[in-house]
N, C-alpha and C positions, 0 to 999 in steps of 0.2 A: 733432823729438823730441831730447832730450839724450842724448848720448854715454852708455852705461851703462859702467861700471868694476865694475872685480874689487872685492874686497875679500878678506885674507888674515890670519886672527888663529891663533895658535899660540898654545894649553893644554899650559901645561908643570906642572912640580912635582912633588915626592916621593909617593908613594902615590897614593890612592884620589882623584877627582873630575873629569880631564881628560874623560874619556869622558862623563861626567853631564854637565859642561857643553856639550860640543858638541852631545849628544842635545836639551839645554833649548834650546838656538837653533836645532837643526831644528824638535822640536816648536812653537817659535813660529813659524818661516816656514813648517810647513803650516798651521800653523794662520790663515796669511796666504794659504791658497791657492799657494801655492810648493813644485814634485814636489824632495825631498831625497833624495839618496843617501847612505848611509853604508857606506865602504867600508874593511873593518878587515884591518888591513895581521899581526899577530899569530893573531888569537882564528881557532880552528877547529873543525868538529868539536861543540863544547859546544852544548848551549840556555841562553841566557842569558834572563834577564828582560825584556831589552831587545828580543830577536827578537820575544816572544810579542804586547810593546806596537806593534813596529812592524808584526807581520802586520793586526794591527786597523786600522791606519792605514792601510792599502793601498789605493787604489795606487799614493798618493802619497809615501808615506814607505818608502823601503826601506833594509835592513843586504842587505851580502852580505859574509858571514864566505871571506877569500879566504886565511887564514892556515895553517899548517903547527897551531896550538895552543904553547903554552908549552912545552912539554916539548921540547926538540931538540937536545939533547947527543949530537953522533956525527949529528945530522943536516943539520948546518949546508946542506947543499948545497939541500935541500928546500925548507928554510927559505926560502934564499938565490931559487930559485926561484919557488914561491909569492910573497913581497915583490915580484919585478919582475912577474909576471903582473899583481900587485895596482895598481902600478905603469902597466903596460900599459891598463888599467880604467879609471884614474884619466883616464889620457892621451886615452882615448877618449869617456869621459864629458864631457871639457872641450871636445873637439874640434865633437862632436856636437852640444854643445850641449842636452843629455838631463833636464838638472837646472838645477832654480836655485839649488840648494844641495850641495857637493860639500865631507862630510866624511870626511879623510885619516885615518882612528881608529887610534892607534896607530903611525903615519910614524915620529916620532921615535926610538921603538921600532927599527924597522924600521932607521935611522939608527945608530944607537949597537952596535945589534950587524954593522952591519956589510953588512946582506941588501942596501944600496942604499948610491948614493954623492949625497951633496949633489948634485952635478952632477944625475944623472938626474931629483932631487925639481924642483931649480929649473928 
């Protein structure tokens, strides 16, 4: 059997669609038979549109919103917390080996304010 390798692509850009597009290449690898996690390093709290599609999808496709939510001025520390718990998820999911698809929603996020450092993503 061939060596399986990772594969690692980064959705960047201003505004609105990183999240759309990681969602459209989970929705195609279940749709390949492939259990996706999606684990959002910001969003908390809210129902998004995105939850209600992927409880349908269950029990192969799941969101786990592990985030503080956007609002977090004066709460940096939470934040900062929540991120590495998310963090922690991510690292276990990998370890485990639980998914065949492991999307980081919102890392970069995560990155730029600070809640994590390069070092711990890579």
């Amino acid at each position: 059997m061939p060596e399986q390798r990772g594969l690692v692509l980064v959705f960047t850009g201003n505004g609105k669609g990183k999240t759309t597009a990681a969602l459209g290449m989970g929705l195609r690898a279940w749709g390949q038979g492939m259990k996706v996690l999606v684990l959002q390093f910001i969003k908390g709290g809210w129902k998004y549109g995105e939850l209600a599609a992927a409880a349908r999808l269950s029990p192969g496709f799941e969101i786990r919103q592990l985030g503080e939510g956007f609002t977090w001025v004066g709460e940096e520390e939470a934040h900062r917390q929540a991120a590495r718990a998310a963090l922690e998820e991510a690292k276990k999911a990998i370890d485990e080996g639980g998914c065949d698809l492991l999307i980081l929603d919102e890392i970069l996020y995560a990155l730029k304010f600070g809640l994590v450092s390069l070092e711990e993503v890579i």
